[in-house]
N, C-alpha and C positions, 0 to 999 in steps of 0.2 A: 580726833582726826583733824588735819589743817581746813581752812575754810576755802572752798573753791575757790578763792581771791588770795590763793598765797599760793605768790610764784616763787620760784628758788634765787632770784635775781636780788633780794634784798628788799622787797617792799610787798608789802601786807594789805590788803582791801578787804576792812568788814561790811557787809552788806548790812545796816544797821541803822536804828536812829541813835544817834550819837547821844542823847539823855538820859536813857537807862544803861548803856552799852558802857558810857564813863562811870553811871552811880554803880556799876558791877566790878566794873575792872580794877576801879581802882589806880594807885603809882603807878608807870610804868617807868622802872630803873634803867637811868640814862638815858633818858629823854627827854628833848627839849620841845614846846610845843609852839606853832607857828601856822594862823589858824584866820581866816576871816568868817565871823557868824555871819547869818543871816539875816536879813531884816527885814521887816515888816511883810512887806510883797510876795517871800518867799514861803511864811509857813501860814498855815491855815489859823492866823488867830486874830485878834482884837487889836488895835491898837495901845491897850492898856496890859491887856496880858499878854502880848510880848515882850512890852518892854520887861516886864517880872521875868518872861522866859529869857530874855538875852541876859541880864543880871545876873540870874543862878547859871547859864553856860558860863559865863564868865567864870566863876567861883568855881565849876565844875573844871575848865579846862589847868586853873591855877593849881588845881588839887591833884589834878593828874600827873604833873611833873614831878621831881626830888625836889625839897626848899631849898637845898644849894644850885638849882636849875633857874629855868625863866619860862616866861610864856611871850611869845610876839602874836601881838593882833595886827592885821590889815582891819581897816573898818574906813568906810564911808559915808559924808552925813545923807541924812536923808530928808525930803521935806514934804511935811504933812497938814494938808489943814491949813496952809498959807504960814506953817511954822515951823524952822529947822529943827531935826532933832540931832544934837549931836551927841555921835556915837562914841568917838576918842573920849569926851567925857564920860560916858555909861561905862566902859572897858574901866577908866581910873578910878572910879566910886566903887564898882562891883572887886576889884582888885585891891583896893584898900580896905573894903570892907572883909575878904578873906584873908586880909592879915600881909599884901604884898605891899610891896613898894612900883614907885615908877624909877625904871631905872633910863629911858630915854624917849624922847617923844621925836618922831622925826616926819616928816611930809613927803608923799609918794605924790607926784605930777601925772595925771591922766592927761593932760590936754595941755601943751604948748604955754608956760607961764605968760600972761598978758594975754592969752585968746578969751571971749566970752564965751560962756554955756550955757546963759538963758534958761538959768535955776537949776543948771545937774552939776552938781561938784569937782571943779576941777582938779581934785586932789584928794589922797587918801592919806587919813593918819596910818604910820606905821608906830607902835606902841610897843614897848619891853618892860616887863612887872617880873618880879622877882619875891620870895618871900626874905633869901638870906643874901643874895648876891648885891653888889655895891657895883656902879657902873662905875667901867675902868677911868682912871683919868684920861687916859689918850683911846679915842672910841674912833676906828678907822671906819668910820660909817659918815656920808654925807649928811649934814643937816636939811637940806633939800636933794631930792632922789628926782634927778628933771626927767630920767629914761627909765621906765619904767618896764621896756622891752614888749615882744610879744605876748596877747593874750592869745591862752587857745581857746576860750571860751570867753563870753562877753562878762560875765561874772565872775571870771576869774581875776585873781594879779598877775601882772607881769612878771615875766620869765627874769628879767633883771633886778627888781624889787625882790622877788623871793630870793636868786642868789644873794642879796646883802643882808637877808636874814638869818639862813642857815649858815654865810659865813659865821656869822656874829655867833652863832649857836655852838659852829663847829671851835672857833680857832678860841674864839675868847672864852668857852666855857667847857671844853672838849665835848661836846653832845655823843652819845656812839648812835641815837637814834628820833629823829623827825617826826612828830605825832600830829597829825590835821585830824581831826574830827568830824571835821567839816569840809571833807577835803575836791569832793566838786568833779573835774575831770581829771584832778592830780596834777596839779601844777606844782606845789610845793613839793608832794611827794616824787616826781621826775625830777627837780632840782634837785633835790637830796640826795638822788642816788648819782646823777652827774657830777657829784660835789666830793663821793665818796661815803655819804651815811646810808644807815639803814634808812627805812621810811613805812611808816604805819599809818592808816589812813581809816577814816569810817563816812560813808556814807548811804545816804538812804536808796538813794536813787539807783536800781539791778543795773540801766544803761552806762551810768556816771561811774557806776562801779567797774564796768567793763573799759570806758576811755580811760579811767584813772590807771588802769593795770598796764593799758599799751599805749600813753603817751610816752614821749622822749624828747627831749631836748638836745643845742648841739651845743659843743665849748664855748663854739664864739656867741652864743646870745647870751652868756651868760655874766 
């Protein structure tokens, strides 16, 4: 029977922890995944074994596409201890070590280039790993992303950052369907569907699973 979080509009909410819910599922054909983990703050763990848990999401979310697909990570550094950890790097290790490549690194602007932020990061890595795919030589994607558009959740990415991912998913690699794992209030997954894909989504949280299903976005934010 469908899961109470699958409306007929094209996008999917499993009410799930995204760990066992991916080591079950397995592929999902024709899709591309576009996904920010979470870190440290958000799951009940150690400093040391998260880092092991964000490593194997990584390797989990790589394994979940077709190898002719890709995976895009949003990721944010973080600072612990009086010491950065950087997460773009944890995404390329754990991605390499599952056998991908990097196919582009590109920089999301949270905050006004040249503003301070007094130790919160002005910027997110945006990341594209691939296990067979080779980035195009003309890659219609900003190297710096300075509008990152609206968030609807303070933990979310932007409404304009996610449309130049699921482009990249849709046009440069025909994606037919959007997979977040980690997908939050559904920002990736309402881009997707504004964009024309499906969109599949897992989260843990019953309430997030209910904003994820009735956010919406509008042309022009995107």
């Amino acid at each position: 029977m469908p899961s109470p979080f699958e409306p007929a509009h094209g996008r999917s909410v499993e009410c799930a922890d995204a760990i066992p819910w991916m080591e079950a599922r397995g592929r999902i054909a024709g899709a591309c995944a576009v996904t920010s983990l979470p870190d440290v703050s958000e799951v009940n763990l150690a400093l040391l074994a998260w880092r092991a848990w964000f490593l194997n999401a990584v390797r989990l979310v790589v394994d979940a596409v077709p190898e002719e697909s890709a995976s895009l990570f949003f990721q944010s550094d973080i600072k612990r201890d009086g010491a950065w950890i950087d997460k773009g790097a944890m995404v390329t290790r754990a991605a390499e070590d599952a056998g991908a490549r990097v196919l582009f690194h590109k920089i999301v602007c949270r905050r006004p280039p040249g503003m301070l932020t007094y130790g919160r990061p002005g910027y997110t890595h945006l990341i594209a790993v691939s296990r067979a795919l080779k980035c195009p030589d003309v890659l219609p994607l900003p190297d710096v992303i300075t509008d990152a558009g609206r968030q609807p959740w303070v933990r979310a990415m932007g409404i304009r950052a996610a449309a130049h991912a699921v482009r990249f998913a849709r046009d440069q690699m025909g994606a037919k369907v959007i997979f977040d794992p980690f997908c939050g209030v559904g920002t990736v997954l309402a881009v997707a569907n504004a964009l024309g894909l499906e969109a599949l989504g897992v989260e843990k949280s019953r309430k997030r699973c209910e904003q994820a299903l009735a956010l919406s976005v509008q042309a022009d934010e995107l």
